[in-house]
Structures are given as structure tokens and as C-alpha cells.
C-alpha positions in Angstrom: 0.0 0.0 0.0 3.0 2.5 0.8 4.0 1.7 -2.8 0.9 2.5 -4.1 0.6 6.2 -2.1 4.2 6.9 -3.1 2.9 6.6 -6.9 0.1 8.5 -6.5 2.0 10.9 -5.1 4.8 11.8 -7.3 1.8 11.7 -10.2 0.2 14.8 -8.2 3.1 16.6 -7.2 4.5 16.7 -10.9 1.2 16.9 -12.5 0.2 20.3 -10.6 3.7 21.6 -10.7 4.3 21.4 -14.2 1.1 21.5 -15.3 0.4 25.3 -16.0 3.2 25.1 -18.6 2.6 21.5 -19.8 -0.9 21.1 -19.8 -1.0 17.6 -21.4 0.2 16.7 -18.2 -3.4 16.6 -16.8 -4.7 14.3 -19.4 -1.4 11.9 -18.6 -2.4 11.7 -15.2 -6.5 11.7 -15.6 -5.6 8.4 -18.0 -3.0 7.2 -15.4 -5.5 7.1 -12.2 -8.1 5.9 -15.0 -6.4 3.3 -15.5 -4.5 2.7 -12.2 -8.2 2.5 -11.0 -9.7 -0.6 -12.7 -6.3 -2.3 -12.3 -6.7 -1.9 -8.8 -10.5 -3.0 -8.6 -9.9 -5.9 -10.8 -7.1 -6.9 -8.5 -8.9 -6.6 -5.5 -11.4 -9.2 -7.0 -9.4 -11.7 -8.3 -5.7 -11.7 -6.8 -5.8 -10.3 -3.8 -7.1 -13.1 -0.5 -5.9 -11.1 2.5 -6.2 -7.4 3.0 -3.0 -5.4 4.6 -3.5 -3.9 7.9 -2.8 -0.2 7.6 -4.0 2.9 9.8 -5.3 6.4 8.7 -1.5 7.8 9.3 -0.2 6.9 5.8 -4.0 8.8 4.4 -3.9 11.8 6.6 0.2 12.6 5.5 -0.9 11.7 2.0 -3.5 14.3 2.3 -0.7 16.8 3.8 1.5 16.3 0.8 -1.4 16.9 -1.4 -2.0 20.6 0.5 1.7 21.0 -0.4 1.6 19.9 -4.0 -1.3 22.4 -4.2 0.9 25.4 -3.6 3.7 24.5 -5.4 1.2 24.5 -8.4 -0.1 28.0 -7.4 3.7 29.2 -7.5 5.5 27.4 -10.6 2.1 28.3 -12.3 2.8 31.8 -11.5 6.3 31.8 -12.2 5.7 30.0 -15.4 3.2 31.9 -16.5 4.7 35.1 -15.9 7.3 34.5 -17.9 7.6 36.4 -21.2 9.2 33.4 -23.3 6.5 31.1 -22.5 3.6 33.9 -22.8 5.4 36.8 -25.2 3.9 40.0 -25.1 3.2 41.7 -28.5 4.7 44.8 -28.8 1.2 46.2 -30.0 -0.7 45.4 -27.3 2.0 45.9 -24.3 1.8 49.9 -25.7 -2.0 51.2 -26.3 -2.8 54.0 -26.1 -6.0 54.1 -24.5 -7.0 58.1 -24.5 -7.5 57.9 -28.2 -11.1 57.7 -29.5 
């Protein structure tokens, strides 16, 4: 199961950091957990005899982690987006003159 959380996890973390200037990133990951999720299920029916005995401590510091990969895509979005060689300003726009009628 710890296996299983650390994947999720570094799927998030890169997804939402990297994500405001790769956006295909989110359809990787939406076909990932897609797919991650019925070969789970499907394991769970026929494979697996004996669930592992696990608390809610590895859930609640999985949840923590997604707070923090949360605002690191607040700030690499920002910084990426900012950026004037990913999002170039034309020179037309960046000097209108607005008092003109």
C-alpha cells in the first residue's frame, strides 16, 4: 500500500507543478489514475485473498502532501506563466494608447 501512495503521489506533485506550462500533463495523469483505478478493482477481485493492515496515518500525511503539492502549483504556475518566453507580449498590445477615440 505505501508503494501505491508513493505513486500517486509523485503523479500529483509533478502533474500540478508542471502542469500550468505543460498542460497535457493533466490528461497523462486523468488516463494514469483511469487506469490505475480498474487495475486496482480488478485486483482486488481476483488476486488479492488477504487485505494489509494499515491505519489512517499513511491517508492523513498523504493528504498533507497533497496541501503542499497544491501550492507549489499555485507558485511554478505563477512563475511560469509570468514568464515572457512562454507567454510573449506583442509589442502592440503591451503599448495602447487608451485616451484615443
Amino acid at each position: 500500500m505505501d508503494y501505491k501512495y508513493a505513486n500517486i503521489l509523485v503523479v500529483v506533485t509533478m502533474t500540478m507543478t508542471y502542469g500550468s506550462g505543460i498542460p497535457i500533463m493533466y490528461l497523462i495523469a486523468a488516463c494514469y489514475f483511469f487506469v490505475s483505478y480498474w487495475v486496482d478493482k480488478i485486483l482486488i477481485f481476483y488476486n488479492y485473498r488477504k487485505p494489509e493492515f494499515f491505519d489512517e496515518r499513511m491517508a492523513l500525511s498523504t493528504l498533507w502532501w497533497f496541501k503542499v503539492a497544491l501550492i507549489m502549483h499555485f507558485v511554478v504556475g505563477i512563475l511560469m506563466l509570468s514568464n515572457s518566453h512562454i507567454l510573449p507580449v506583442k509589442a502592440e498590445s503591451a503599448q495602447a494608447d487608451y485616451n484615443s477615440e
